[in-house]
N, C-alpha and C positions, 0 to 999 in steps of 0.2 A: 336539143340542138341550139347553140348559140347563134344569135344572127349576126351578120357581116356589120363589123361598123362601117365600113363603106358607105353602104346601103344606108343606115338607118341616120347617119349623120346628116343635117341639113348645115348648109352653109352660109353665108354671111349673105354672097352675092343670091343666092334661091330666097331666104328672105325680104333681101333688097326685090326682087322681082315680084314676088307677092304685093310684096306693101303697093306698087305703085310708084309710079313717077308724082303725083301731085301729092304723096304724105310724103315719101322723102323729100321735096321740094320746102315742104312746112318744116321738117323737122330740123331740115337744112338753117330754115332763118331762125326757129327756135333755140337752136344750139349757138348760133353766132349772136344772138341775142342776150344770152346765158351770159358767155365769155366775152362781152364788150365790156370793158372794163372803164368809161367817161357814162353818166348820163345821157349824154348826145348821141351817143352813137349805140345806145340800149332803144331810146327812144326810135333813130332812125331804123336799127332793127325789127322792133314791133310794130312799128307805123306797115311797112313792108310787108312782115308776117299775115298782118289782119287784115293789109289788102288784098292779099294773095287768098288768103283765106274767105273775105266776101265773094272775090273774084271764081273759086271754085265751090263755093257755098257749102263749106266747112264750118263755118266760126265755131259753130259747137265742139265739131273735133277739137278744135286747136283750143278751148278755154276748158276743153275736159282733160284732156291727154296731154296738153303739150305745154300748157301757162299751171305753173308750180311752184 
């Protein structure tokens, strides 16, 4: 018996709801971080990121999974 993809597919937003509001938050300044395309505003990105990150007592997440 095949099962239903319905069923067994998970979606973007069921993900999204897993992770958490405070990693999507990270990953959120992570990615705008990436894509800042001036020094300045890389910089102000990560400055952000790592506060947010002391601020939820992550930094580990964020310098293992997220800074690449």
């Amino acid at each position: 018996m095949k099962p239903d993809i319905i069923y067994t597919m998970i979606h973007q937003k069921d993900i999204e709801r897993a992770k958490g509001i405070k990693i999507k938050r990270l990953e959120n300044l992570a990615k705008a971080c990436a894509e800042a395309t001036s020094d300045d505003m890389k910089k102000l990105w990560y400055d952000k990121m790592m506060k947010l990150a002391d601020k939820y007592n992550m930094r580990d997440y964020v310098m293992r999974r997220l800074i690449h």
